[in-house]
N, CA, C and O atoms as a printed pandas DataFrame, in Angstrom:
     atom_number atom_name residue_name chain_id  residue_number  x_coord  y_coord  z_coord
0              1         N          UNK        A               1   20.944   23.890    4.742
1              2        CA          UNK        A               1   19.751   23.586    5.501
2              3         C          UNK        A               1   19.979   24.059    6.949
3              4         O          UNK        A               1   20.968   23.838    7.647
4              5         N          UNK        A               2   18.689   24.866    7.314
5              6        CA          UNK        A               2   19.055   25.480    8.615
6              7         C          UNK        A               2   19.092   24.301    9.719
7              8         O          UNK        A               2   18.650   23.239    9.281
8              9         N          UNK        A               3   19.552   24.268   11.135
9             10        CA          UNK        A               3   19.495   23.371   12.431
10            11         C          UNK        A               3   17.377   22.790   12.568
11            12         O          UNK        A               3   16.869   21.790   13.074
12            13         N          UNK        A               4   17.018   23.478   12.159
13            14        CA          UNK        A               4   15.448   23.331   12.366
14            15         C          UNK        A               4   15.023   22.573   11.016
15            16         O          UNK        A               4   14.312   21.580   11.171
16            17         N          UNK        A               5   15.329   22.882    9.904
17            18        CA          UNK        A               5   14.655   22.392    9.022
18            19         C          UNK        A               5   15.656   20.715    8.664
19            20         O          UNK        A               5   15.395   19.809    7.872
20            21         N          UNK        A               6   16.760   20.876    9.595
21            22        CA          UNK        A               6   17.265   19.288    9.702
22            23         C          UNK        A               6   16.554   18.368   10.779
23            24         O          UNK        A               6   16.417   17.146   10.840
24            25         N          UNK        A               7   16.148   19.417   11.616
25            26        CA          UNK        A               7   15.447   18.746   12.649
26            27         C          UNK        A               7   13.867   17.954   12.240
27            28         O          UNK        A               7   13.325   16.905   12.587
28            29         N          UNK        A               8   13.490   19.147   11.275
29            30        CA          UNK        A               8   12.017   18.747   10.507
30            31         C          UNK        A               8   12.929   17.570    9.614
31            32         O          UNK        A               8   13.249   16.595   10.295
32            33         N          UNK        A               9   13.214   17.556    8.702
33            34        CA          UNK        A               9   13.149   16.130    7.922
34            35         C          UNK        A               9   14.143   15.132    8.761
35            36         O          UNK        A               9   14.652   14.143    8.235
36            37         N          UNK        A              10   14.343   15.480   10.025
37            38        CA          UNK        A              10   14.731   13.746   10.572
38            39         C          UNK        A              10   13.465   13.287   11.236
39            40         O          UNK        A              10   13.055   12.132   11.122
40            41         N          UNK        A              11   12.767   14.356   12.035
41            42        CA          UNK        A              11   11.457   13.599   11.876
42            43         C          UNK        A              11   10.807   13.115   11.493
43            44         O          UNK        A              11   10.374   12.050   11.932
44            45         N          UNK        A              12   10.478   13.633   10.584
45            46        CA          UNK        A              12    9.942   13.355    8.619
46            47         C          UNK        A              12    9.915   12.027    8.702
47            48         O          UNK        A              12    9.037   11.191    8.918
48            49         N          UNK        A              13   11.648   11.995    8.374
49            50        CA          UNK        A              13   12.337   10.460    8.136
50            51         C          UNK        A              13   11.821    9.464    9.411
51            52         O          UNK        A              13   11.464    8.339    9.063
52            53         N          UNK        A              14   11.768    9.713   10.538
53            54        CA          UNK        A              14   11.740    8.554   11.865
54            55         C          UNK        A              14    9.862    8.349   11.852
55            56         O          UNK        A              14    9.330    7.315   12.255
56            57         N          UNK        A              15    9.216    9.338   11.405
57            58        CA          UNK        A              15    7.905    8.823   11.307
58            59         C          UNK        A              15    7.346    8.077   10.216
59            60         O          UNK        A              15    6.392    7.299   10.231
60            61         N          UNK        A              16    8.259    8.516    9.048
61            62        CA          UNK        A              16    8.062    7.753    8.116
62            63         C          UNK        A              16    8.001    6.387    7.845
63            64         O          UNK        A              16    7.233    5.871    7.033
64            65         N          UNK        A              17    9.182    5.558    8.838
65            66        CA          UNK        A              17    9.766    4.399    8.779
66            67         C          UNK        A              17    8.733    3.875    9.621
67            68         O          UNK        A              17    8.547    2.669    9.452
68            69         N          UNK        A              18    7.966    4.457   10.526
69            70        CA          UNK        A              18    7.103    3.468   11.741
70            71         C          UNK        A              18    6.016    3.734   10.630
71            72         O          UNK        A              18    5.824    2.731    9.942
72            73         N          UNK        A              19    5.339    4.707   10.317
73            74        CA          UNK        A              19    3.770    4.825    9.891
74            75         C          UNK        A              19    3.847    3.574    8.348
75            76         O          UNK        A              19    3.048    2.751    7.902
76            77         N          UNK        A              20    4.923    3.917    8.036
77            78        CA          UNK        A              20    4.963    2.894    6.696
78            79         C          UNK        A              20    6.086    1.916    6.508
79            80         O          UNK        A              20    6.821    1.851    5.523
80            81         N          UNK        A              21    6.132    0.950    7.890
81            82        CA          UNK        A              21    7.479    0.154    7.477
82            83         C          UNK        A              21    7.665   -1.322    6.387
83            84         O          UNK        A              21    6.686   -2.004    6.086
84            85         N          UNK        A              22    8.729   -1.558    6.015
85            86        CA          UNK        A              22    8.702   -2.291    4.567
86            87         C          UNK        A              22    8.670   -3.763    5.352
87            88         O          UNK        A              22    8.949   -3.827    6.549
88            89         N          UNK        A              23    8.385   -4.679    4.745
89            90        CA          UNK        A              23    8.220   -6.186    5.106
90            91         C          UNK        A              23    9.642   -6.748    4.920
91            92         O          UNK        A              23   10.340   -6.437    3.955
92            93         N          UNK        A              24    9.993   -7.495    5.781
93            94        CA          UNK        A              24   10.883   -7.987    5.980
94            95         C          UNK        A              24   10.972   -9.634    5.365
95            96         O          UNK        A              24    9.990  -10.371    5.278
96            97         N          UNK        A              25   12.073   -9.930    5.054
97            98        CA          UNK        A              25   12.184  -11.471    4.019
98            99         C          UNK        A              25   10.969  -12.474    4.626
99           100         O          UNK        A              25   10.149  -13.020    3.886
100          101         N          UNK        A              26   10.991  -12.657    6.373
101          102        CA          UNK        A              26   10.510  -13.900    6.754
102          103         C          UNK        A              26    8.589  -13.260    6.799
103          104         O          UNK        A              26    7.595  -13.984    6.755
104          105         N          UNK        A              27    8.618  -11.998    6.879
105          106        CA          UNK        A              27    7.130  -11.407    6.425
106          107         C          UNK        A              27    6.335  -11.719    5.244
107          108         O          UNK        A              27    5.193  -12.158    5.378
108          109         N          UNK        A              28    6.758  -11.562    4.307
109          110        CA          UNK        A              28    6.876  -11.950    2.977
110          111         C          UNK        A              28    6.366  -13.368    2.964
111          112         O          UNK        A              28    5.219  -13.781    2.792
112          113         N          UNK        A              29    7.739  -14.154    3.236
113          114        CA          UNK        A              29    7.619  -15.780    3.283
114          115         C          UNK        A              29    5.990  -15.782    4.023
115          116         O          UNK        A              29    5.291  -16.561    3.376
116          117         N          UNK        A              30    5.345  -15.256    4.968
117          118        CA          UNK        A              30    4.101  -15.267    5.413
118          119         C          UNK        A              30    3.296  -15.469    4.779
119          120         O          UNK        A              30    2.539  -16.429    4.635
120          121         N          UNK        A              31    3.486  -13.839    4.001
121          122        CA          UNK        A              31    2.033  -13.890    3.138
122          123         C          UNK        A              31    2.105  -14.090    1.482
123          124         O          UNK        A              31    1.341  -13.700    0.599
124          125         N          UNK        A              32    3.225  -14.786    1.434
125          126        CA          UNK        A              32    2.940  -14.992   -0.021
126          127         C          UNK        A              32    2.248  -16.466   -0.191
127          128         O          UNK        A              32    2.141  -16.772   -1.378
128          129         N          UNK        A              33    1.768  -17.423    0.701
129          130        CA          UNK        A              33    0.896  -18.671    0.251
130          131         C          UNK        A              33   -0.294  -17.730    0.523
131          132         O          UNK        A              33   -1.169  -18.461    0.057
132          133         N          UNK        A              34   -0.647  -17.145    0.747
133          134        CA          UNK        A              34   -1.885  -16.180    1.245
134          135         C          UNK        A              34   -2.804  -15.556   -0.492
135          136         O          UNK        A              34   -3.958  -15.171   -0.678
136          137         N          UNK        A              35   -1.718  -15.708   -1.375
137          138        CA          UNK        A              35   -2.180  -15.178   -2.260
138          139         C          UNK        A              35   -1.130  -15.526   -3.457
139          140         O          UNK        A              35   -0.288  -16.419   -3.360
140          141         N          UNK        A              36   -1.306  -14.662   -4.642
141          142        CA          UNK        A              36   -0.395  -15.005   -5.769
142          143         C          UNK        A              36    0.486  -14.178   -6.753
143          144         O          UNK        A              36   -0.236  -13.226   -7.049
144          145         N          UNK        A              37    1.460  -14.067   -7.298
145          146        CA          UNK        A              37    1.879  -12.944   -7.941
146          147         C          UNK        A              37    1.171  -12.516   -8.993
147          148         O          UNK        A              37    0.921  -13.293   -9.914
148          149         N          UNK        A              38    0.867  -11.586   -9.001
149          150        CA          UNK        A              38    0.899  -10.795  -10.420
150          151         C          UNK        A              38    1.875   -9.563  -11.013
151          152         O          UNK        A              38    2.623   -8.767  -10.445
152          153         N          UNK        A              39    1.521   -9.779  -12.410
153          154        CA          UNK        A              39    2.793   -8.360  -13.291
154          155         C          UNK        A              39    1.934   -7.516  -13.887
155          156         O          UNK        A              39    1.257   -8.036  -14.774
156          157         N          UNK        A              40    1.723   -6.208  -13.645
157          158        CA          UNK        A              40    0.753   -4.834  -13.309
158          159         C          UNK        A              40    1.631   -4.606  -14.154
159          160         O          UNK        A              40    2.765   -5.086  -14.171
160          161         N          UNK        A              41    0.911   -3.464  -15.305
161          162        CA          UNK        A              41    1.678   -2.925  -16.693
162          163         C          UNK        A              41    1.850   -1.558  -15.519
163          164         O          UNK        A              41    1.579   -1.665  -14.323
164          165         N          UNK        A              42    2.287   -0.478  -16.092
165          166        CA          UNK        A              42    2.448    1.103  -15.742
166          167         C          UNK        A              42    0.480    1.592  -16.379
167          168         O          UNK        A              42   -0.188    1.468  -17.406
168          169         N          UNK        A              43    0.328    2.092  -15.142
169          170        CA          UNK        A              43   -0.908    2.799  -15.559
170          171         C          UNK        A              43   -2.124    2.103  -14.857
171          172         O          UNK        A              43   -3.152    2.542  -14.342
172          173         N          UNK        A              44   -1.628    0.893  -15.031
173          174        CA          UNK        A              44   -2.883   -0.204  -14.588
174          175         C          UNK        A              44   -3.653    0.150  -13.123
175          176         O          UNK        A              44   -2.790    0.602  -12.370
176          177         N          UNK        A              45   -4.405    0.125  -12.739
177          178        CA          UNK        A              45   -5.308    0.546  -11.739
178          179         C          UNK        A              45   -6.022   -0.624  -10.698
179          180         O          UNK        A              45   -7.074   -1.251  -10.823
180          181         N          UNK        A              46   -4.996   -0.635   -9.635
181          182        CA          UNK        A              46   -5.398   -1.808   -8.818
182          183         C          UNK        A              46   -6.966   -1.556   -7.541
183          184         O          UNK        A              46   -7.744   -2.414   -7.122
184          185         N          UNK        A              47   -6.927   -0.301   -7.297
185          186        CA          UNK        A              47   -7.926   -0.099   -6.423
186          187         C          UNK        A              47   -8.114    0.954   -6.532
187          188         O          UNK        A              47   -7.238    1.819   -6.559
188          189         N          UNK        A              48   -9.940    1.227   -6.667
189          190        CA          UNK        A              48  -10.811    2.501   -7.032
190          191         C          UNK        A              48  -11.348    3.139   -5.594
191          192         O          UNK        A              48  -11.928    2.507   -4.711
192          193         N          UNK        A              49  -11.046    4.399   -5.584
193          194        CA          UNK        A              49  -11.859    4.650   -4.359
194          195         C          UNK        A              49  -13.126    4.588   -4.472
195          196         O          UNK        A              49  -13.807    4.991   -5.415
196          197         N          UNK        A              50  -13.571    3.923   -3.215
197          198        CA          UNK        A              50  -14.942    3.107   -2.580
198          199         C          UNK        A              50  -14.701    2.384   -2.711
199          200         O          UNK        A              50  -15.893    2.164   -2.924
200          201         N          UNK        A              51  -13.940    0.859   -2.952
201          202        CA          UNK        A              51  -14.013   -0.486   -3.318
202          203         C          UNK        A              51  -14.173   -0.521   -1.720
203          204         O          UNK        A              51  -14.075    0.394   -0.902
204          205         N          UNK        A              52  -14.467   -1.948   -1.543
205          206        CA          UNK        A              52  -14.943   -2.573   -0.338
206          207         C          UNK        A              52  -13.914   -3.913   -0.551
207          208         O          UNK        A              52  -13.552   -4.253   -1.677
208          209         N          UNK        A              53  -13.522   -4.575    0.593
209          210        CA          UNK        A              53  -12.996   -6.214    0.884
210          211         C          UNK        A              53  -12.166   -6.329   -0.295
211          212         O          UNK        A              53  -12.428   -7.138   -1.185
212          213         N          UNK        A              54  -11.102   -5.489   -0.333
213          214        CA          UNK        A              54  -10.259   -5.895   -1.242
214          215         C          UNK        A              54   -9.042   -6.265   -0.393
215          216         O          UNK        A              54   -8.964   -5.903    0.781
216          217         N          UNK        A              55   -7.979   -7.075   -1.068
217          218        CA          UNK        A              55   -6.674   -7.544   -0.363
218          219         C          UNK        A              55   -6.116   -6.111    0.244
219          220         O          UNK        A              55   -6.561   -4.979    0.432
220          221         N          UNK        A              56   -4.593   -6.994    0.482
221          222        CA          UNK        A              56   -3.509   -6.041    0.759
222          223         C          UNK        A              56   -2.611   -6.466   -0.165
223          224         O          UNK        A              56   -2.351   -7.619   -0.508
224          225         N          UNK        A              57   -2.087   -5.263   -0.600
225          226        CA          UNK        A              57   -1.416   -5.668   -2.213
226          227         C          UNK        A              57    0.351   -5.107   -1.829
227          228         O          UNK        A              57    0.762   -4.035   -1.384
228          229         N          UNK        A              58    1.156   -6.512   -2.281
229          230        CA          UNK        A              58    2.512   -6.384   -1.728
230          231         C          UNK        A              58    3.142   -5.720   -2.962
231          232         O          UNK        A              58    2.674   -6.082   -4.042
232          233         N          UNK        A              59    4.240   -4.705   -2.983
233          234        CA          UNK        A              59    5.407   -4.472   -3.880
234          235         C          UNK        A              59    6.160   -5.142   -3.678
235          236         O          UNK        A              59    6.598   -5.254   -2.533
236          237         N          UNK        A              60    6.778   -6.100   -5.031
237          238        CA          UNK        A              60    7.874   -7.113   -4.724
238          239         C          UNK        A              60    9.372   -6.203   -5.694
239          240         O          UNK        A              60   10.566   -6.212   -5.395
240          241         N          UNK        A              61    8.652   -5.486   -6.913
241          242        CA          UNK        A              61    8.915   -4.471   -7.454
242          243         C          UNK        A              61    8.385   -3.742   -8.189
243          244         O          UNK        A              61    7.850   -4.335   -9.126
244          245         N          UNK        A              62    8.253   -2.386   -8.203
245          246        CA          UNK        A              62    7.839   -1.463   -9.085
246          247         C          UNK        A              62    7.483   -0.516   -7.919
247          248         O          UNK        A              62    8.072   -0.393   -6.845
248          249         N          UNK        A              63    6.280    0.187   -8.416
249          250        CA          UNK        A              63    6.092    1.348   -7.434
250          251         C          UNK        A              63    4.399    1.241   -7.728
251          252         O          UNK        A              63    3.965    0.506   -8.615
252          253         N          UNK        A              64    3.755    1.848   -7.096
253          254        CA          UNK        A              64    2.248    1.949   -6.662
254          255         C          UNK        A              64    2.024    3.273   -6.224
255          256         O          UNK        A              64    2.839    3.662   -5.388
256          257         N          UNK        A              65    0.746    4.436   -6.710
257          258        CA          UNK        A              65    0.831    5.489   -5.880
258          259         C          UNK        A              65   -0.850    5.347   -6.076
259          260         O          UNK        A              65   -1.610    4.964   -6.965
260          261         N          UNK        A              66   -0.961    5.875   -4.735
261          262        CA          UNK        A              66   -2.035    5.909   -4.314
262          263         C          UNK        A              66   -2.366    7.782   -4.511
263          264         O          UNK        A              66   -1.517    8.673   -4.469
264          265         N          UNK        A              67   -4.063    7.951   -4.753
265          266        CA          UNK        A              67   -4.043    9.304   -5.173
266          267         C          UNK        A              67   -5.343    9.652   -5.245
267          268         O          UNK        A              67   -6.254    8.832   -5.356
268          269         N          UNK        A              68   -5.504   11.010   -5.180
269          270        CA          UNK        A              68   -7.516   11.546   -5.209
270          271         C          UNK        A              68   -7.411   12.389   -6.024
271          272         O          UNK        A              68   -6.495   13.193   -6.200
272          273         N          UNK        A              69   -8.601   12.205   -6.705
273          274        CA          UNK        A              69   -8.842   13.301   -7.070
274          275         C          UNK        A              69  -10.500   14.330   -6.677
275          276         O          UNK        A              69  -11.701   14.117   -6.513
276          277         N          UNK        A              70   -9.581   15.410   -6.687
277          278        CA          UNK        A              70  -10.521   16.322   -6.121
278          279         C          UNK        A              70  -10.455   17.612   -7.570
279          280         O          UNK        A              70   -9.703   17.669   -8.543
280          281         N          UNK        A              71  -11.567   18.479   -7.141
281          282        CA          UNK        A              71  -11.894   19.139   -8.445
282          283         C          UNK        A              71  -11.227   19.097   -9.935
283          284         O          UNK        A              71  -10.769   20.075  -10.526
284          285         N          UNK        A              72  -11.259   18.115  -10.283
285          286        CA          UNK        A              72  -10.467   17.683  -11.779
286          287         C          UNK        A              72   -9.366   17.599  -11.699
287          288         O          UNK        A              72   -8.757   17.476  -12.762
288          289         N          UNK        A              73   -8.407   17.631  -10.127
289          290        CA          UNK        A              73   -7.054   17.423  -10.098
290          291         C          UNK        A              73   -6.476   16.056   -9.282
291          292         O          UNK        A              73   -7.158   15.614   -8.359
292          293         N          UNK        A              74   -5.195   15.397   -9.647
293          294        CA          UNK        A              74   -5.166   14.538   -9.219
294          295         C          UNK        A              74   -4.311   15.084   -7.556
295          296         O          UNK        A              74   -3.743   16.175   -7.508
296          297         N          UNK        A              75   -4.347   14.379   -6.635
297          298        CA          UNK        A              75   -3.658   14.724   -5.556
298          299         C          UNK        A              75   -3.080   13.228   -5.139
299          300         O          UNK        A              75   -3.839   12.274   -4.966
300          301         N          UNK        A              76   -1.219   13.120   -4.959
301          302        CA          UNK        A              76   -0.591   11.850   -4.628
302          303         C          UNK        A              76   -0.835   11.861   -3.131
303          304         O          UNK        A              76   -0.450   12.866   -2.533
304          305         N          UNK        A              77   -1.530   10.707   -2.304
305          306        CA          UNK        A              77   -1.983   10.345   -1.449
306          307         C          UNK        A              77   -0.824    9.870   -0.398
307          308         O          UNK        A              77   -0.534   10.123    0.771
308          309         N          UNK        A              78   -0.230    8.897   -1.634
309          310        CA          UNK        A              78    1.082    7.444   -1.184
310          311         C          UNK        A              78    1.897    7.251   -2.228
311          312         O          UNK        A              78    1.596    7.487   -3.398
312          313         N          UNK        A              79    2.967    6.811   -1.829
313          314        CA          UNK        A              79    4.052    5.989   -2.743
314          315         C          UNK        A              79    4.442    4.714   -2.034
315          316         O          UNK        A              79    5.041    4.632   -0.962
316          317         N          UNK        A              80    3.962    3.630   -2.882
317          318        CA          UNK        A              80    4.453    2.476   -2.517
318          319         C          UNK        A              80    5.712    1.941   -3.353
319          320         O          UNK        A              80    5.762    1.827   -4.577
320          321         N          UNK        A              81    6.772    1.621   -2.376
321          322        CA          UNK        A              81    8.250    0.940   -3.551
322          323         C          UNK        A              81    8.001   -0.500   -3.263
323          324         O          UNK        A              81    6.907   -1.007   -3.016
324          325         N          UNK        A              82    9.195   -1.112   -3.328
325          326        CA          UNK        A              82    9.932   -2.580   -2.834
326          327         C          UNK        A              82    9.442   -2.657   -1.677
327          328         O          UNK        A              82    9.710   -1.685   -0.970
328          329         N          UNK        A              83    8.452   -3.918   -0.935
329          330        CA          UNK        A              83    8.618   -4.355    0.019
330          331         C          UNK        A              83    7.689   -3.301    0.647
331          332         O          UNK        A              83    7.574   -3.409    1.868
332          333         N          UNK        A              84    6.925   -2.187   -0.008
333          334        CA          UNK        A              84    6.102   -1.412    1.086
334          335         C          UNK        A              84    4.482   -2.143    0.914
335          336         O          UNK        A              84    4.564   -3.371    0.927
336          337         N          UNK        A              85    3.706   -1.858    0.830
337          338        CA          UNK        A              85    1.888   -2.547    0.951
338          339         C          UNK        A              85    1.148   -1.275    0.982
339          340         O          UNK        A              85    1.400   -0.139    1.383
340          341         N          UNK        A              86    0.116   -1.875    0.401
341          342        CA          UNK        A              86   -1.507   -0.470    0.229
342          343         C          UNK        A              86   -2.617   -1.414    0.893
343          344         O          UNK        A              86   -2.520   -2.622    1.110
344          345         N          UNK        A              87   -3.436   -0.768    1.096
345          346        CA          UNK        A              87   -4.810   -1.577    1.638
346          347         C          UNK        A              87   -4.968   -2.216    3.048
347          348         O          UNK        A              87   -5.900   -2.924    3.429
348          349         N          UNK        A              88   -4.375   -2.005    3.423
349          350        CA          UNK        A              88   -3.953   -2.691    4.892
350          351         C          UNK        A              88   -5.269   -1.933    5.882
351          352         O          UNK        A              88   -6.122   -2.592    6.477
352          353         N          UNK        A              89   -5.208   -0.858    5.881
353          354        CA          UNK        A              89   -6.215   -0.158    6.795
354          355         C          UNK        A              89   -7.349    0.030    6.578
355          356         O          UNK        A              89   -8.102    0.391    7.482
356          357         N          UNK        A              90   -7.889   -0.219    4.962
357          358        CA          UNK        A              90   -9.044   -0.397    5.327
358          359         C          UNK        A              90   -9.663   -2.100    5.200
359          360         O          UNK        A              90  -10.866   -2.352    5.278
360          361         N          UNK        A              91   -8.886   -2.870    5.051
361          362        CA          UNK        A              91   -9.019   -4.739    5.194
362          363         C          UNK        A              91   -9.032   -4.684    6.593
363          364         O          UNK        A              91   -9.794   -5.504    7.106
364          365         N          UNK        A              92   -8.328   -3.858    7.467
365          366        CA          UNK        A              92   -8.430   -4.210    9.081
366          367         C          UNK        A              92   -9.375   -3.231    9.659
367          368         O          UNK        A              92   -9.611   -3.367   10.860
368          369         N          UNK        A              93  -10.036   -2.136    8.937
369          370        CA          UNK        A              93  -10.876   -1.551    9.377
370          371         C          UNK        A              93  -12.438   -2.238    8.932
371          372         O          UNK        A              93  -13.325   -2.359    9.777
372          373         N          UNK        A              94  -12.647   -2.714    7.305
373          374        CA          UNK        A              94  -13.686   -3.214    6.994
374          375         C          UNK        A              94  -14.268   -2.245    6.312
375          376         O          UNK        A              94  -15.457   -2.423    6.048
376          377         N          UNK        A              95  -13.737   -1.211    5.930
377          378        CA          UNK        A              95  -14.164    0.043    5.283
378          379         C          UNK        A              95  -13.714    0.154    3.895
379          380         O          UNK        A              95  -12.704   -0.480    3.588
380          381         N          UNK        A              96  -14.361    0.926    2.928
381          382        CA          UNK        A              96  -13.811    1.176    1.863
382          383         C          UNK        A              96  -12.818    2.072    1.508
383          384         O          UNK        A              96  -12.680    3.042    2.252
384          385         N          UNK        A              97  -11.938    1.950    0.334
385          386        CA          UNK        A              97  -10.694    2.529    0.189
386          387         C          UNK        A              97  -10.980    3.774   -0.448
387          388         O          UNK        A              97  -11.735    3.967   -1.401
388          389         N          UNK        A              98  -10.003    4.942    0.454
389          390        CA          UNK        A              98  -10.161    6.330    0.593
390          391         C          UNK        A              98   -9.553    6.504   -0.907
391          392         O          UNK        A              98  -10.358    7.110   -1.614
392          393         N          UNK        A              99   -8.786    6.272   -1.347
393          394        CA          UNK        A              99   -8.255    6.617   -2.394
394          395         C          UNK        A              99   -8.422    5.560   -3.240
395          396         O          UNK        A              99   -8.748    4.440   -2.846
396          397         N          UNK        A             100   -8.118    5.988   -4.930
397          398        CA          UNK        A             100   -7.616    5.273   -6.018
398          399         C          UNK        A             100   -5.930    5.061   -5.883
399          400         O          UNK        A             100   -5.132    5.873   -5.414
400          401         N          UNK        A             101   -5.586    3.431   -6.559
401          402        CA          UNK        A             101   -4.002    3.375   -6.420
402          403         C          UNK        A             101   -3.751    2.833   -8.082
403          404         O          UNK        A             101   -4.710    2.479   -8.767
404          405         N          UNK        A             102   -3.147    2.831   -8.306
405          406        CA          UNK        A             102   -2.567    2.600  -10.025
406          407         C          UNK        A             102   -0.945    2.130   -9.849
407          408         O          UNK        A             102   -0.256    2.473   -8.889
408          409         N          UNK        A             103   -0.591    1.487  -10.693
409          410        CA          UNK        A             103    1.051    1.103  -10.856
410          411         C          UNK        A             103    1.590    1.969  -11.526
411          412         O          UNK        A             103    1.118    2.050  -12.660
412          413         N          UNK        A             104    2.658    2.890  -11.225
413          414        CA          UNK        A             104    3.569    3.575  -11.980
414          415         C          UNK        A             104    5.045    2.700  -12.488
415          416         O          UNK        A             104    5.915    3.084  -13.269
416          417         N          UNK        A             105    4.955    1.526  -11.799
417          418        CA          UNK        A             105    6.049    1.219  -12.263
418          419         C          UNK        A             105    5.567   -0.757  -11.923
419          420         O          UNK        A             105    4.606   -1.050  -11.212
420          421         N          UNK        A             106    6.197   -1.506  -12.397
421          422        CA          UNK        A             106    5.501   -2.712  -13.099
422          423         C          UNK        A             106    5.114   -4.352  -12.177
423          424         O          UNK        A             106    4.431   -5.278  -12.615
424          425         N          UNK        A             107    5.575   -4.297  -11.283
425          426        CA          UNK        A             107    5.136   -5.414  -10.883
426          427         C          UNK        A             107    4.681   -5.642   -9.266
427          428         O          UNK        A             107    5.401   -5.136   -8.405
428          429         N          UNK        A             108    3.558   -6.357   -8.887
429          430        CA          UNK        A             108    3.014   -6.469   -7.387
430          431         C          UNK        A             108    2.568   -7.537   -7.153
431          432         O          UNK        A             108    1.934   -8.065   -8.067
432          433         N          UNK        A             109    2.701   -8.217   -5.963
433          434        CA          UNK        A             109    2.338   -9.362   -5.253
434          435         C          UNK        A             109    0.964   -8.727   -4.463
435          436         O          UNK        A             109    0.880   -7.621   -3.930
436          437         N          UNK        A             110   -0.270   -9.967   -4.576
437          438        CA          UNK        A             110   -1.622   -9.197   -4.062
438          439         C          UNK        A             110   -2.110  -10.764   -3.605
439          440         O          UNK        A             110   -2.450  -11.637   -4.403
440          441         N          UNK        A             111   -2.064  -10.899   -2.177
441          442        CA          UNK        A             111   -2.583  -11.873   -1.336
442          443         C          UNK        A             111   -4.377  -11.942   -1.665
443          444         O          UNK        A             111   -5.218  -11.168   -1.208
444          445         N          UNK        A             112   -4.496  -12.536   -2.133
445          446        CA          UNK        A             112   -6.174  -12.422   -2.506
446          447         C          UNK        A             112   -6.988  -13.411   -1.615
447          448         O          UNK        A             112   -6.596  -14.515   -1.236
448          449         N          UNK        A             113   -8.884  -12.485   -1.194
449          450        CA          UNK        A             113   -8.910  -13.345   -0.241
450          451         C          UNK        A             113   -8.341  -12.916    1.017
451          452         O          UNK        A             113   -8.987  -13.112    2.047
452          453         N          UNK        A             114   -7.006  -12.253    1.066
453          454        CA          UNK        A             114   -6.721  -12.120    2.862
454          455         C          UNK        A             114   -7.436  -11.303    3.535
455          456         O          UNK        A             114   -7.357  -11.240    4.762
456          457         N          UNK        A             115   -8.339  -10.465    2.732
457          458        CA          UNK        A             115   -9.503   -9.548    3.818
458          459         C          UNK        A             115  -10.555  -10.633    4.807
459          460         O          UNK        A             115  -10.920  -10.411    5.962
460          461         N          UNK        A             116  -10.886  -11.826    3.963
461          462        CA          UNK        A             116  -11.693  -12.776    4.071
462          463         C          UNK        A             116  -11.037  -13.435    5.043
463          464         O          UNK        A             116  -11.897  -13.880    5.803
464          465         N          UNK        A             117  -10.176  -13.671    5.341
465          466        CA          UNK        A             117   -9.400  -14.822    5.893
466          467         C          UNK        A             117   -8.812  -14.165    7.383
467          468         O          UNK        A             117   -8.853  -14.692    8.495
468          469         N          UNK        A             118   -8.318  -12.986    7.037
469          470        CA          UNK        A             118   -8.282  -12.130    8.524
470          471         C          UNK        A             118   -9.292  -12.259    9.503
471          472         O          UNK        A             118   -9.200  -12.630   10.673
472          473         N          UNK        A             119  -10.768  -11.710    8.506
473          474        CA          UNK        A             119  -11.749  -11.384    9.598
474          475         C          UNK        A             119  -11.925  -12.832   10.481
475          476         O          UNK        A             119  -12.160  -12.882   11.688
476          477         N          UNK        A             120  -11.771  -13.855    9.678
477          478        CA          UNK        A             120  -11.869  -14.968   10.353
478          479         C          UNK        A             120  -11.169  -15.509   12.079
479          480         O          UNK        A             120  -11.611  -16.257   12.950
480          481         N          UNK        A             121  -10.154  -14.846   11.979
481          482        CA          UNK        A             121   -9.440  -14.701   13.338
482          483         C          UNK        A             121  -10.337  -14.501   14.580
483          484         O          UNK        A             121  -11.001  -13.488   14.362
484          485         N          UNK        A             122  -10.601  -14.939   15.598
485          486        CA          UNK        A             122  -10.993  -14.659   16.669
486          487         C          UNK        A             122  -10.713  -13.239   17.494
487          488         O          UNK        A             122   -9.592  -12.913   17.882
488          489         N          UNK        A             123  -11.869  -12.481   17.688
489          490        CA          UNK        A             123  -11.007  -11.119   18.251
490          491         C          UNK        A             123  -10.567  -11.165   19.864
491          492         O          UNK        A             123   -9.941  -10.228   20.360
């Protein structure tokens, strides 16, 4: 790997960690009375693009990818692992979700209700 293209994926890597950072134990402890577990088979389809006021849906494990499709092809949007979240931006925007997300791999924590319960906050 050339001096530049190490330089490109440490960036990569340092933007990666801020634009999508993972929840931490006492985060968690937050929002899990917020909502309840569920166990998502492989395939299963948690959010359609356009949905409106849906949660923010936690990985406790498995994986989640978020994805579009455009002219009969699918395009991967996101990868959610352990400890990463989907839905966050448009529950704090109030907008509907840009993409479809599905479980590739089997299990997610989904605070239900916390779109509802946010807006409630005083701005």
């Amino acid at each position: 790997m050339t001096p530049d293209e190490q330089e490109d994926e440490q960036f990569y890597r340092d933007t990666e960690s801020i634009a999508f950072p993972k929840l931490d134990d006492h985060q968690l402890s937050l929002l899990e009375p917020l909502g309840k577990r569920q166990v998502l088979k492989r395939g299963d389809v948690l959010f359609k693009a356009g949905q409106r006021d849906l949660g923010l849906a936690v990985v406790l494990r498995g994986e989640l990818e978020a994805f579009e499709t455009r002219d009969g092809t699918e395009y991967n949007l996101a990868t959610a692992r352990e400890r990463d979240f989907m839905g966050d931006v448009s529950m704090l925007q109030g907008t509907s979700i840009l993409g479809s997300s599905r479980v590739t791999k089997y299990s997610i924590f989904q605070p239900r209700n916390f779109a509802a319960r946010w807006r409630k906050f005083p701005a």
